[in-house]
C-alpha angles and dihedrals in degrees: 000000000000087000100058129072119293120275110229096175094093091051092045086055092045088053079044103058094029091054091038092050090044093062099028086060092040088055094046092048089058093048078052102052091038091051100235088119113037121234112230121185087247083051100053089044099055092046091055096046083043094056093038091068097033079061093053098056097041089050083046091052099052092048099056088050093056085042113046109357101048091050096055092049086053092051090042114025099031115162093008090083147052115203092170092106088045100057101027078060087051097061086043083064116052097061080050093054084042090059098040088059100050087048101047083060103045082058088049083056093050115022092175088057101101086175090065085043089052087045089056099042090051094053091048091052093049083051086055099063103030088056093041089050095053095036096052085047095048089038083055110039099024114042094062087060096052083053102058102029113031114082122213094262092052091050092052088060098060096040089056084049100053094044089049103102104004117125111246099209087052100045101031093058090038083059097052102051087041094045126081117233086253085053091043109050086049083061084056100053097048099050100039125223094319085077095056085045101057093038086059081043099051103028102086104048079043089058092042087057091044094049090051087050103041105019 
């Protein structure tokens, strides 16, 4: 596989989820604040353990992509492409994830203050945009240039960059709600049957959290 064009469809899934999650949490902390979901202590804590670690993916993304991927655009694409914006929205992000996880614990702490929950919901919806803004301009510009210019084995590189570190029974169920079944089944087909076989592993303790978050 390392010899044929690079495969986009597993970092199209990741924008996908991390976009989607941003505004699906920024969504359930206003119901929150405004009292239309009520926030039990086992509510609030699952939300906090939930965005911790949607923080650290997000913070882990970003960094692959300053420390392999942006490089190999550099060597191979040069003048062709532009990564300033990127990078400069990289360095917005990381004081926001900062903030979202000290938030998201102060509600853990005290899961009757709405205003802590209004705090939180404001700083995820300022993620989701932040993160649709700056996925919709990487998917456009830079793409392209990853398709032209990066070869399979490159590739390769950042995908295993970007898996190193992540936690499997956060990020495998996340794929399969964000991704579409054609999406999905190419998934499939590029991991083999161990794919199908965490998913079934992971899948239920992921649906129990999901449950306690979103009801």
């Amino acid at each position: 596989m390392t010899n044929s064009a690079p495969n986009l469809v597993g970092i199209t899934v990741n924008h996908r989820s991390m976009v989607g999650d941003a505004r699906r949490f920024a969504q359930v902390t206003r119901d929150i604040a405004d009292g239309r979901v009520p926030a039990t202590p086992a509510r609030a804590k699952a939300v906090h353990r939930y965005l911790s670690t949607l923080c650290d993916g997000i913070h882990h993304h970003h960094r692959a992509e300053d420390d392999v991927l942006w490089p190999i655009l550099n060597a191979t694409a040069g003048a062709e492409v532009d990564l300033a914006e990127l990078t400069d929205d990289h360095a917005q992000l990381d004081p926001l994830l900062e903030r979202i996880r000290a938030q998201a614990a102060a509600l853990a702490a005290a899961p009757a203050d709405r205003a802590a929950a209004a705090r939180l919901a404001d700083s995820l919806a300022t993620l989701r945009d932040l993160l649709a803004e700056h996925i919709e301009d990487e998917e456009r510009t830079v793409f392209p240039v990853i398709r032209r210019y990066v070869s399979g084995a490159q590739w390769q590189q950042v995908e295993t960059a970007v898996r190193k570190g992540g936690k499997l029974g956060f990020e495998l169920p996340r794929i399969e709600r964000y991704a579409t079944p054609a999406e999905l089944e190419e998934l499939y087909r590029l991991a083999g049957p161990v794919l199908r076989l965490m998913l079934a592993a992971v899948r239920p303790g992921f649906l129990r959290r999901e449950r306690l978050i979103f009801g």
